[in-house]
N, C-alpha and C positions, 0 to 999 in steps of 0.2 A: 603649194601651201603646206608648210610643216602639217604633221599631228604629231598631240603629244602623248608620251608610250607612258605615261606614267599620271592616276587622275590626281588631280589638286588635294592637298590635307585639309583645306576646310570644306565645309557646302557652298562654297561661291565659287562661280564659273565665271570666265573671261571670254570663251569663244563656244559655237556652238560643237567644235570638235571635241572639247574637252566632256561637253554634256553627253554627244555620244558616245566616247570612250566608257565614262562611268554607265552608261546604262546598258552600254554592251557586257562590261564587267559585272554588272548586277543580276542580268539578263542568266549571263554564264552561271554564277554562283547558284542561282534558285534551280536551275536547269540540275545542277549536281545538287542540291541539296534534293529535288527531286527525286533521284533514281536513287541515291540511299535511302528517303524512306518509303518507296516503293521495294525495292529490296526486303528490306527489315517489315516491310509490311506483310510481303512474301513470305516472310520467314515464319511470322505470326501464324500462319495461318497453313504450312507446310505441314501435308497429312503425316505422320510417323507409320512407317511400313516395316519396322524390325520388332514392332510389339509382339508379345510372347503371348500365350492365353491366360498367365496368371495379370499381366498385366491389365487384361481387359476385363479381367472377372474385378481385378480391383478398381478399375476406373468404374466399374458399374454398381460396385459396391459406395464406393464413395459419393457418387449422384445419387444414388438411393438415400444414403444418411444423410446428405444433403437438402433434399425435398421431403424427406421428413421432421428434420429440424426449424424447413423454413414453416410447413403445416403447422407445427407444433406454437410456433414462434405467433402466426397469427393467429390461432387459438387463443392462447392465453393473451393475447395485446386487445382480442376483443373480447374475451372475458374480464380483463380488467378495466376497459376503456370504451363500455358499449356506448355509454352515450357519444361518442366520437365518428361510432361505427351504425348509427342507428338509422341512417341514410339507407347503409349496405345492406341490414338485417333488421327493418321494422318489428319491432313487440305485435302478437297478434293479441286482439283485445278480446277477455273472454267474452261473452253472452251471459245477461243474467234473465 
């Protein structure tokens, strides 16, 4: 029984060799698109080991103004917007 080395150009099959050619083919494809983005996911996430100390001082500089912008940020979003936020920081009611 022949197989055919080459799958059909449309989505319609003739025999069941051709259904498994295409899914062998498919099978392949995801399989490499796989380990590229495992790779690249790799990549992401690759500690860097030539950092110098000014470099480090400046990454720790920049997470600092960073976590103070974002403080700053929800500061004022709940000073402008308490009724939004009054869930999070109920009004305490005086005593008369």
């Amino acid at each position: 029984m022949p197989t055919p080395t080459t799958p059909p150009q449309t989505d319609t099959y003739n025999s069941l060799e051709e259904i498994q050619l295409r899914r062998d083919q498919l099978a392949e494809a995801i399989e490499q698109e796989g380990e590229q983005i495992a790779t690249l996911w790799g990549d992401l996430f690759k500690k860097r080991e030539d950092s110098t100390k000014a470099e480090y001082v400046t990454s720790i500089i920049t997470n600092s103004i960073a976590a103070i912008d974002a403080f700053l940020l929800v500061r004022k979003l709940v000073r402008n917007y308490s009724g939004l936020f009054s869930f999070l920081f109920p009004k305490k009611r005086k005593h008369r």
